[in-house]
N, C-alpha and C positions, 0 to 999 in steps of 0.2 A: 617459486611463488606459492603461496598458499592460499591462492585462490582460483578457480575457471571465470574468467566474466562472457556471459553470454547475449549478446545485444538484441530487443525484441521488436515487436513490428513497429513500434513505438519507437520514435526517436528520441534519447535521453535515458528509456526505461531499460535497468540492466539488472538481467538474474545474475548475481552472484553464489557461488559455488564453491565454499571452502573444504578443502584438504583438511579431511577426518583421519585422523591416525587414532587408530582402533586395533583392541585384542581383549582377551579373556576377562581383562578385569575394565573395561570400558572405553572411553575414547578423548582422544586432545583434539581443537580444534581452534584456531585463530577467527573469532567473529568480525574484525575490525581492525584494520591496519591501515592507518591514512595514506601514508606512499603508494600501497601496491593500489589502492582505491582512484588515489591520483591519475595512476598511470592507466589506469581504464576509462579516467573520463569523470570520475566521482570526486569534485573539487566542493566539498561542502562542509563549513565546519559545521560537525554537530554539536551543539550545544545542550543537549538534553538526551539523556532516554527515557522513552516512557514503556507501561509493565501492564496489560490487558486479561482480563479475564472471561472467560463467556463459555456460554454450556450451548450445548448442542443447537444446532438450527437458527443463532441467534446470527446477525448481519448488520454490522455496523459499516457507516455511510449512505451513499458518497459524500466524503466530507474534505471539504480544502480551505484555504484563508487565501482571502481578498490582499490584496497589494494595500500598503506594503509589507505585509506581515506574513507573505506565503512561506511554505514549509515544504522542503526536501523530506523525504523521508526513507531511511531502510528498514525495512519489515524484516523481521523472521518469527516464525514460531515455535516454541520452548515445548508447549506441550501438545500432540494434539494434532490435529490439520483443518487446514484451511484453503479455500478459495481466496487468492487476494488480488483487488482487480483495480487498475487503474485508466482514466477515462482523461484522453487530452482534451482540456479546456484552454488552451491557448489560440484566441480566437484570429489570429494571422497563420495557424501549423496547416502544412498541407493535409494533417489527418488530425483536424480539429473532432470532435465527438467519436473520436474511432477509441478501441478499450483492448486492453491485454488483461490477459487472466492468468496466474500460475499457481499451481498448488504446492502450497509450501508445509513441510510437515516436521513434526521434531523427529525423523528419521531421516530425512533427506538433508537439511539442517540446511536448505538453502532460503537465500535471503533477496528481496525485489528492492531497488533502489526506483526510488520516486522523486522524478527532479518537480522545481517548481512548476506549476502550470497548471498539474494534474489533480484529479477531485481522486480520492481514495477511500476503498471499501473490501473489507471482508466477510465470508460467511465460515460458520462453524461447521465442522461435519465430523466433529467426535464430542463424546459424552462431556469432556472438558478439553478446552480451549486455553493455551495462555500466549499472547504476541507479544514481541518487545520488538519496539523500535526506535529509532533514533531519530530525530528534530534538527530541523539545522535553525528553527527559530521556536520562540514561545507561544506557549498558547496564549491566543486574543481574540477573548469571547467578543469583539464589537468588530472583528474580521471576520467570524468563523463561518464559513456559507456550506449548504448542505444541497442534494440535486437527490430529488426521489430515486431509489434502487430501481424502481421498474420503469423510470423515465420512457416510453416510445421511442421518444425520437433518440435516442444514446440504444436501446433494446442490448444491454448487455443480457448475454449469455453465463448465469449463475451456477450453470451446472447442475442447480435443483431441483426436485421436482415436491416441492413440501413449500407452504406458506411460512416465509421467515417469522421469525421471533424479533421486534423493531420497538425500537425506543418509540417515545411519544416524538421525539424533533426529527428522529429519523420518517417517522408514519406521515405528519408532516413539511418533508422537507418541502421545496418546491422542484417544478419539472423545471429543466432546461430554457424554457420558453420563457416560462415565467421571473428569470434572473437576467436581472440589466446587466446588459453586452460589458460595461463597464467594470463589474464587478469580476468578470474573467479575467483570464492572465494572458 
């Protein structure tokens, strides 16, 4: 099998772990094989990948889509490394606001699978940044909901100690408190 799945405190959230074969002149590696995905637990068509770019200290999220338009997602990153952090918004889970964090890097070349439910965010912490991940639905700007990075009440641990770099809708997002119950997953 050419991958390790490794299951996180999070129920659903799975690091995966691909078999790098590597030597002098560079390296092979299987990003994506729906079978062995399957059999971990990862039943998601993806329908899209999407290709991110971001420079140092910049921190995008928490961001997820409203029912019925929510998004699975698998992260990895290509160039670079990153914090990538996921936060359960499934407001019946027994670790409803609870958050896992993994650092995924283009040397480790490992990849965070994000089932529905979950608000999703990374931060940069090399001079260039690029993520690719996969979508099991489209984007839908009249879904898309946002949950401030520095929420209180969620208080994810970013690993940082530097004022992020934040879009205007992320600077804006709102806190947890402030998002009708409804709007969760």
């Amino acid at each position: 099998m050419p991958f390790e799945f490794e299951k996180t405190e999070l129920d659903g959230v799975i690091l995966v772990k691909p078999k790098v074969f590597g030597d002098n002149r560079g390296f092979f590696l299987e990003t994506y094989k729906k079978k062995d995905l399957i059999s971990a637990g990862i039943n998601e068509d993806f329908i899209q990948d999407n290709h991110s770019k971001s420079s140092y200290g910049v921190l995008r999220g928490l961001h997820f889509q409203k029912n019925p338009n929510a998004q699975a997602k698998l992260v990895r990153c290509t160039k670079g490394e990153i914090i990538d952090v996921a936060v359960d918004i499934r407001v019946n889970s027994p670790t409803f606001l609870k958050w896992t964090k993994r650092r995924l890097t283009e040397e480790n070349k490992h990849q965070l699978f994000i089932p529905k439910g979950f608000a999703h965010g990374f931060v940069a912490l090399s001079d260039v940044v690029e993520v690719m991940y996969k979508v099991s639905g489209e984007y839908s700007p009249k879904d898309e909901m946002g949950i401030l990075w520095s929420d209180k009440d969620i208080n994810v641990d970013w690993g940082i100690d530097f004022e992020p770099n934040l879009s205007e809708k992320d600077k804006n997002a709102k806190t947890i408190k402030e998002i009708n119950k409804e709007d969760l997953l």
